[in-house]
ZAKOLRO-666458 format. One record per residue (C-alpha): x, y, z. Coordinates in Angstrom, 1 decimal. Example, Ala and Ser with C-alpha at 12.3 -4.5 7.8 and 13.67 -1.06 7.14 Angstrom:
BEGIN
> u | v | w
> 12.3 | -4.5 | 7.8
> 13.7 | -1.1 | 7.1
***
This chain:
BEGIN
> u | v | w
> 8.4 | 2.5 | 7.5
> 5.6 | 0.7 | 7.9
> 5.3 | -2.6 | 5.8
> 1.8 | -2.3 | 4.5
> 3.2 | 1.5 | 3.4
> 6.7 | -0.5 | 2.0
> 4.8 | -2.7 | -0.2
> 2.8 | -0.2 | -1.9
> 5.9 | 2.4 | -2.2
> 8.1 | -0.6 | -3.8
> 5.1 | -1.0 | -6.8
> 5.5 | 2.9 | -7.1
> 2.4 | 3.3 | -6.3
> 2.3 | 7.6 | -5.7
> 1.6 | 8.9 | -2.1
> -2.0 | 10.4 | -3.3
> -3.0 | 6.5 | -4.4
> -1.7 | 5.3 | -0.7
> -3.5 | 7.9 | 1.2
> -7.0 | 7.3 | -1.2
> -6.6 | 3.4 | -0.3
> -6.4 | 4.5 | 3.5
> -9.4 | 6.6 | 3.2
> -11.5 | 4.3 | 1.5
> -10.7 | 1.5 | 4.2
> -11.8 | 4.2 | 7.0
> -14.7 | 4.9 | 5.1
> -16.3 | 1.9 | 3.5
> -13.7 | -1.1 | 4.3
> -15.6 | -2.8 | 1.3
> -14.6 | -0.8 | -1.2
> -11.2 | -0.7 | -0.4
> -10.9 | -3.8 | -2.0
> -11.7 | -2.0 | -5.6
> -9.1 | 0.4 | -4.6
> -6.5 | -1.9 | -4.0
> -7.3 | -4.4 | -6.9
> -6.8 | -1.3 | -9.2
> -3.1 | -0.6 | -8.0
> -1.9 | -3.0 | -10.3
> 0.3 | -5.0 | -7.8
> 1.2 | -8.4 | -8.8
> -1.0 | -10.8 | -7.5
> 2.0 | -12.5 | -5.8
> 2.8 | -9.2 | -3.6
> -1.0 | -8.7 | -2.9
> -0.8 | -12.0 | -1.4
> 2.0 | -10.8 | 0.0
> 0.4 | -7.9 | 1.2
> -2.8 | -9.5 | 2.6
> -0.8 | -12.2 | 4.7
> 1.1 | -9.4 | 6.6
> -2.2 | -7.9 | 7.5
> -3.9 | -11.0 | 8.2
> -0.8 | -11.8 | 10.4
> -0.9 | -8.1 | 12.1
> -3.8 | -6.3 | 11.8
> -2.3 | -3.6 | 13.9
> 0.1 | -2.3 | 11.0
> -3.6 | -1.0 | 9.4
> -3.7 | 1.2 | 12.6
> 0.0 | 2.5 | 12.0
> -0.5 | 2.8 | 8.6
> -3.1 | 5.5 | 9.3
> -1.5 | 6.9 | 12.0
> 1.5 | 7.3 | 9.6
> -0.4 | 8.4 | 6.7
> -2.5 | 11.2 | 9.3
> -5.8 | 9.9 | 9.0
> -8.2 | 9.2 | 11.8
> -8.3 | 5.8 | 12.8
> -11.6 | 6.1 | 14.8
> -13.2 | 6.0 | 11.4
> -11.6 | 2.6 | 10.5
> -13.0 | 1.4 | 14.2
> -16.7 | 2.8 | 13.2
> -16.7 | 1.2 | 9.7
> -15.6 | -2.1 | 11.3
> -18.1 | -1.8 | 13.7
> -21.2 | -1.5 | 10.9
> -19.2 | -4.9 | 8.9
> -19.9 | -6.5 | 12.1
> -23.8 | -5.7 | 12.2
***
């Protein structure tokens, strides 16, 4: 399993809360950060969590994979950041 996915499962946070994350992040990267502040992880694990995909960003592109979403949509919303 991916370990952006293993993070999230091991707070129990539920499958519909990962895959609303994911969509958020392909949609409006920004706003992700809401989403992910809401989850209630520990700020340790966060940390955590932000260092892995600071360290890989790739794992965001398996994690949608995984989770069935398109990633072209995480490419286009990275694309307007960047403008």
């Amino acid at each position: 399993m991916n370990p952006i996915l293993a993070i999230l499962k091991e707070h129990n946070i539920s499958d519909a809360k990962i895959n609303e994350l994911f969509q958020t992040l392909t949609e409006n990267p920004l706003m992700a950060m809401n989403v992910i502040t809401q989850l209630g992880i520990p700020a340790d694990k966060l940390q955590q969590l932000m260092a892995i995909v600071m360290q890989n960003p790739a794992l965001i592109k398996e994690a949608v994979t995984e989770l069935g979403l398109d990633f072209a949509k995480v490419e286009a919303a990275k694309a307007q950041l960047q403008q």
